[in-house]
C-alpha positions in Angstrom: 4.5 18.2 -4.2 6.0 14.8 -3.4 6.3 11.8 -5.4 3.5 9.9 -3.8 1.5 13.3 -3.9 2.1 13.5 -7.2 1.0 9.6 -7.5 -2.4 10.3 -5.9 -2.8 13.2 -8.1 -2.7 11.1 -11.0 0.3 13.0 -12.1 2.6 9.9 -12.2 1.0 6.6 -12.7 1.0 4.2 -10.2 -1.3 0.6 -10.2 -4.4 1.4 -7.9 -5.9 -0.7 -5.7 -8.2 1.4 -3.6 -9.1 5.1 -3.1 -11.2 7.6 -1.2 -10.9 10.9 -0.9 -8.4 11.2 1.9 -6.3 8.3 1.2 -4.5 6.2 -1.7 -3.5 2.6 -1.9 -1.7 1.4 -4.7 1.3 -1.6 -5.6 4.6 -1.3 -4.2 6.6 -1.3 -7.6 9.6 -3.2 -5.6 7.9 -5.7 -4.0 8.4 -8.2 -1.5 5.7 -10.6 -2.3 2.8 -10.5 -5.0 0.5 -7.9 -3.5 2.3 -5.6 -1.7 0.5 -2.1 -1.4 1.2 1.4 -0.4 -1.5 3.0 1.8 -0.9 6.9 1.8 -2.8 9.7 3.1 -3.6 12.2 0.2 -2.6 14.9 2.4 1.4 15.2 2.6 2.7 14.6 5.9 6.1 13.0 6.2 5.6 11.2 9.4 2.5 9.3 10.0 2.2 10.2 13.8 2.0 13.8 12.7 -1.5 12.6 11.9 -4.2 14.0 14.5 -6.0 11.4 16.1 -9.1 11.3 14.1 -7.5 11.0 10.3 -4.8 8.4 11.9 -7.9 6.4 12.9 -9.3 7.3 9.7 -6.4 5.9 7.5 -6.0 2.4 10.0 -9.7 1.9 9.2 -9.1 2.8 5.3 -5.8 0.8 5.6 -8.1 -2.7 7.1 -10.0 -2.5 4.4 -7.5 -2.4 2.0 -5.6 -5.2 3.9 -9.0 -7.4 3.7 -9.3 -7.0 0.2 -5.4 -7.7 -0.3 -6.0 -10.9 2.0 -9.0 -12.5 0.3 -7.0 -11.6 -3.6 -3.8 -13.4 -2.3 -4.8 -15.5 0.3 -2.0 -15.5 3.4 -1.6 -16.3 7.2 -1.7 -12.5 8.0 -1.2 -8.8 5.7 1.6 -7.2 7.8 1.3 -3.7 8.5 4.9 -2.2 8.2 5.6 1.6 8.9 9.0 2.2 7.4 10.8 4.1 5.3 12.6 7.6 4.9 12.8 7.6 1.1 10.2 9.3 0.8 9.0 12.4 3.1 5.4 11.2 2.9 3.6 8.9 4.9 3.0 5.5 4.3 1.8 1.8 5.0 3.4 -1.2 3.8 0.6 -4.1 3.5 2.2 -7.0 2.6 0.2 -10.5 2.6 2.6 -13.4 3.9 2.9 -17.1 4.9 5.6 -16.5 6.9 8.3 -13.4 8.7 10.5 -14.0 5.7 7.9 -12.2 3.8 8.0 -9.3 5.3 12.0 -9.0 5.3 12.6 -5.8 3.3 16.6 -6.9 2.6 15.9 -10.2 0.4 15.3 -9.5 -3.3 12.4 -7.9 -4.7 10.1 -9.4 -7.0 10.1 -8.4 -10.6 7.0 -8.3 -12.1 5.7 -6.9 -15.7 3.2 -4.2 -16.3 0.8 -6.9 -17.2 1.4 -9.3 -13.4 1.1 -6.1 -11.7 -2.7 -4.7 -13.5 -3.6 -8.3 -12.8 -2.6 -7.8 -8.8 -4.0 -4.1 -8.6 -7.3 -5.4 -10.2 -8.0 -8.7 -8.1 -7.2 -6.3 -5.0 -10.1 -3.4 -6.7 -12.4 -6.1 -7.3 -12.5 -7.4 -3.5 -12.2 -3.8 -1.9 -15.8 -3.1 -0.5 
């Protein structure tokens, strides 16, 4: 089981923003702007066009939502939608609410937040997840 399996499972804890039961969204713990989220499928695939067609449309739909809540918590220009990353053999979506491209540039420093700032950012993000 993979780390963001594991994350999911509840095994390792993570700051959750939205769930159902096929995917996962929770905060980025390195993150680029207040707000950034991890959308994951529950179900480990490493590459997210591995996906069939129906669950990939499944997780976009999940991942709007997720991204709508995200917007109206931090409100941005736009939630990017990034697919990156081979850290981690799992699929995943980057949402990550910005003002502007510099936002969304993965090489500038992360933010370092405490536990507190990031339950704070996970629950405003809950709260407007319909």
């Amino acid at each position: 089981m993979d780390i963001f399996s594991k994350i999911a499972a509840g095994e390792i804890p993570s700051y959750k923003c939205a769930e159902n039961e096929e995917f996962y969204a929770f905060l980025d713990i390195n993150p680029l702007v207040k707000g950034h989220t991890l959308v994951i499928p529950r179900r480990e695939v490493d590459y997210i066009f591995d996906l069939d067609d129906d669950e990939l449309a499944r997780y976009q739909v999940f991942a709007k939502r997720v991204a709508k809540a995200i917007g109206k918590a931090f409100p941005c220009k736009k939630v990017a939608q990034v697919v990156l990353g081979l850290e981690v053999p799992h699929a995943h979506i980057h949402l990550i609410p910005m003002q502007s491209e510099q936002d969304v540039d993965f090489r500038r420093e992360k933010l370092k937040l405490s536990e507190e700032e990031f339950k704070e950012i996970a629950a405003k993000i809950r709260e407007e997840f319909v």
